[in-house]
Every structure is written in structure tokens, then in C-alpha cells.
N, C-alpha and C positions, 0 to 999 in steps of 0.2 A: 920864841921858838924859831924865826927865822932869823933874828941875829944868831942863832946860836949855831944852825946850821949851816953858817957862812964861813965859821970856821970849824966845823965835823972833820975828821981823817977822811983821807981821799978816798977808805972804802965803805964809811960810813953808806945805808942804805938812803938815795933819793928820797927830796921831798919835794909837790907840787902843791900848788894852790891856784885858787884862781876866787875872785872876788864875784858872784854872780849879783843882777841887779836887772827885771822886766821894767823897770820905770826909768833909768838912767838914761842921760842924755846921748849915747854911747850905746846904739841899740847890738852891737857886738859881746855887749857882756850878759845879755841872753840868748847868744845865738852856741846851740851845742855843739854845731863844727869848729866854731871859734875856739869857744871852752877846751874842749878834748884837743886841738890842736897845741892850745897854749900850755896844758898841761903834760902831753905828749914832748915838747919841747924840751922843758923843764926835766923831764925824766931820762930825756939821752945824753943828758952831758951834764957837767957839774956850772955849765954857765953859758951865755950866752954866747960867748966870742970863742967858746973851746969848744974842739971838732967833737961829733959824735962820737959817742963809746964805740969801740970797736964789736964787742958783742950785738950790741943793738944794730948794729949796718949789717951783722951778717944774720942776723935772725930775720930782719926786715927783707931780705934778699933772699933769704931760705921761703919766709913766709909767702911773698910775691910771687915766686917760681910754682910754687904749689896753688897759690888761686888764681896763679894764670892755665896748670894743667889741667885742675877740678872747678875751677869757674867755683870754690868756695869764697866766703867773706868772713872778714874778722872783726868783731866788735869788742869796744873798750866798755866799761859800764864802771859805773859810781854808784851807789845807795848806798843811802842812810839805814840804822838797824830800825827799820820795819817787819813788824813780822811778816806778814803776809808777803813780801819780796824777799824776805831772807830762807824764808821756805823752799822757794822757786831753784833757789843757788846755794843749798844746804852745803854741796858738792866743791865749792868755790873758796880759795885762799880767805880767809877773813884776815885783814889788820884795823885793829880798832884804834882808833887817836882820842887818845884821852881828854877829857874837857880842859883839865888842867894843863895842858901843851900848846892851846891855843888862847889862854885867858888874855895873854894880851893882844892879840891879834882881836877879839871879839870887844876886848872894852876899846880899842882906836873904833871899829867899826859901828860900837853904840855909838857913840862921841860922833861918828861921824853922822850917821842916819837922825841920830835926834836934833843937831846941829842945820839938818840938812830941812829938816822939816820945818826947820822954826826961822831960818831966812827964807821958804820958800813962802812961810805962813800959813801952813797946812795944818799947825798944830797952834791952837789957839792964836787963828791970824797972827803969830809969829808974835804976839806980848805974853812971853813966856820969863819968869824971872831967876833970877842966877839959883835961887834956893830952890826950884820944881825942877829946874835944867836938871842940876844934881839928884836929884832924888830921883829923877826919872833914867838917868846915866846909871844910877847907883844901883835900883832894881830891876833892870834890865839886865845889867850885869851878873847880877845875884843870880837870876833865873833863866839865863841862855842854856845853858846846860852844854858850850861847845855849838850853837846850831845859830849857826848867822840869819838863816830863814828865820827863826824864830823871832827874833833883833827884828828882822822886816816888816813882819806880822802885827809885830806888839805895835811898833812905832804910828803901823796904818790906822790899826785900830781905835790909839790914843791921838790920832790926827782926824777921826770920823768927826764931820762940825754937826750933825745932826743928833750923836749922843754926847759929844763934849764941847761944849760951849763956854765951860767956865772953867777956872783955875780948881773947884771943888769939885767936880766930874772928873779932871784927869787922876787926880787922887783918888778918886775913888774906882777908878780903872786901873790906878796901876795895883791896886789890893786884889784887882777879880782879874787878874791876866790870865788866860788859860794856861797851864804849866807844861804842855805836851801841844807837839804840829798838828795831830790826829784832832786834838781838842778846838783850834784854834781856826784848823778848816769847817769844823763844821758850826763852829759860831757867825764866819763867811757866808756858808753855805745858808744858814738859815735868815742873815740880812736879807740875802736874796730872794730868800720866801716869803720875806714879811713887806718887800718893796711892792711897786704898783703890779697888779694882776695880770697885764699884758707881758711886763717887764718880767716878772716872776715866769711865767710861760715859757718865752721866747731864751731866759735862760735855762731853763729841763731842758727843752728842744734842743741845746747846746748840748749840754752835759752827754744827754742822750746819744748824740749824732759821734760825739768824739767817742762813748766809749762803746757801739758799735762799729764804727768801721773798719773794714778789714781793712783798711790802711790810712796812713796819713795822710788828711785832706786839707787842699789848699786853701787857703781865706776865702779865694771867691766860689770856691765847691760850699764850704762849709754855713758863706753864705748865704747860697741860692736853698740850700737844704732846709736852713733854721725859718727863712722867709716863707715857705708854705708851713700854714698850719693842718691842726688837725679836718677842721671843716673845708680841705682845702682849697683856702685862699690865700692867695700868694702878696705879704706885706712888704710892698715894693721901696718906701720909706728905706729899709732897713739896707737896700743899696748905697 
């Protein structure tokens, strides 16, 4: 898909991407100002080294003018077709990107995630053999459905050393992969349930905290918050 739109006519419509990753070395490829910046890039010119579209400087400058007079703000958004958030923005342009558009964008990035795991040793301390490598590349592939998260998801799962220890548990994980992110969060969600009772706690208390606050809080807010409990006593450790 991106060889291909390397050579599109010059009015073909922009395409952006951006490779996201919460564990990479490179803590910029989870940061969303990053992301929307680099993908904001990507959409005003047809390349790096070529000036901005000329529409896009005067839109940008139109836009500017008007939230410097109404002190409004303008927000870029990405989501995935979730119901519950596609509800929200019934009202909103939909462009859907077919699974088939990014198959091989998504098989380099199996290849790479499962490669990644098995020199770090994450997935069966890293004696993983050329025949599971493939098998596990091969149905990963089969079942990303377009959704690199998913790739991320499967790979953590099939790298857990406390349900996969052997070469017959990854096989038998990759048969029960959840087929859906809705699915796959909440197999997560319920590890968390099933670990130690304090631990399990002090994660609700999280969950909790984030999705009451009227606003985004900072690590050491969210901190100081999750560290009193309910009997309040304040678990100083957790600093």
C-alpha cells in the first residue's frame, strides 16, 4: 500500500500512518502529540522535502485567526470502528481502510513483533523454532483483521511465561486467540482480577481514578490518588 502510493497522481487523495508501540525503546511512539504531529505532516505535502500544500497554509491561517478571536480549539481524532465511539460522531466523514490495503504493512509488523519478542525472550525465553516462528507469523496474520493493536495484544499474550512455558501451550494459545480488541481487553482485564488481591485492588483504584476524572492526571496525581485506599491508608511503597 505504501509502495504503491509513492507513485499515486499528484491529486490522488493523502495517506498517513504512523507505527504506534507503549513498550518500544522510543517512548515517542506512544506519545499522541508525537503521533498527530507526524501524521499531520504527512497530510500537508506529498513529502518530506516539498513545501506545504498551499490550501493547507491558508486553512491553517484562516483556522489561527479565528481561535486567536474566539479563543476556540481544534482537535484531530483517529478511532477505530467501535461502536460505542462511532455513536458519539455519527455526524463525522467516515473513510474506512480496508484490511486488505494494509496486509502487507501488518504481516512486516507481525514478523517484526514476534521476532522482537523471541530475541528479547519474552516468548518462550527466546527457544522458539523456525516451524512455531511460522505458524505463529502465519496466524497472526490470518486474524489481525487490518488492526496492528491486535498483532500487539496477541504477541503479549503468547509471550505471558506464567500460561506459556512450553512449545505446546503457545499452540494451544494460538487456537484460543480472542478474534476481536473488545475481546482481548477484557481477557487483560480479568489477568488482573485473578493476580495477587492487593494488586488486583490498587489496579480498580486505577481504572477507577482514570475514568472519573474530569480531567487528565498526571502520574504523580494519579499516583498519590491510587496510594490511599478505601480504609484510608495511604500505601507509601507505591511511590
Amino acid at each position: 500500500m505504501l509502495e504503491r502510493q509513492k507513485t499515486a497522481p499528484a491529486k490522488s487523495p493523502p495517506l498517513a500512518y504512523f507505527y504506534c508501540s507503549e513498550k518500544g525503546a522510543d517512548p515517542r511512539n506512544a506519545d499522541p502529540e508525537e503521533i498527530l504531529r507526524a501524521l499531520l505532516r504527512q497530510l500537508t505535502g506529498r513529502g518530506v522535502q516539498l513545501p506545504i500544500r498551499g490550501s493547507v497554509a491558508q486553512d491553517y491561517q484562516y483556522r489561527k485567526q479565528q481561535a486567536d478571536e474566539t479563543g476556540a480549539q481544534t482537535k484531530a481524532l483517529d478511532i477505530r470502528n467501535d461502536g460505542d465511539i462511532v455513536d458519539r460522531f455519527d455526524h463525522c466523514l467516515d473513510v474506512n481502510i480496508d484490511e486488505n490495503l494494509n496486509r502487507d504493512d501488518i504481516t512486516y509488523f507481525v514478523q517484526h513483533k514476534v521476532d522482537q519478542a523471541i530475541r528479547s525472550k519474552r516468548l518462550l525465553r527466546g527457544r522458539v523454532t523456525s516451524l512455531l516462528r511460522n505458524e505463529i507469523i502465519t496466524t497472526l496474520c490470518s486474524g489481525a483483521q487490518g488492526m496492528f493493536r491486535w498483532v500487539e495484544l496477541s504477541v503479549d499474550m503468547l509471550s505471558n511465561s506464567r500460561r506459556m512455558s512450553v512449545e505446546k501451550d503457545v499452540r494451544t494459545g494460538l487456537g484460543k486467540l480472542p478474534t476481536e480488541l473488545k475481546q482481548q481487553y477484557t481477557v487483560i482485564y480479568n489477568d488482573i482480577l485473578e493476580s495477587a488481591p492487593s494488586t488486583a485492588e490498587i489496579a480498580k483504584r486505577t481504572f477507577s481514578w482514570m475514568l472519573a476524572a474530569q480531567r487528565e492526571l498526571m502520574v504523580e496525581e494519579l499516583i498519590a490518588a491510587v496510594a490511599l485506599d478505601d480504609d484510608g491508608y495511604y500505601h507509601e511503597d507505591l511511590d
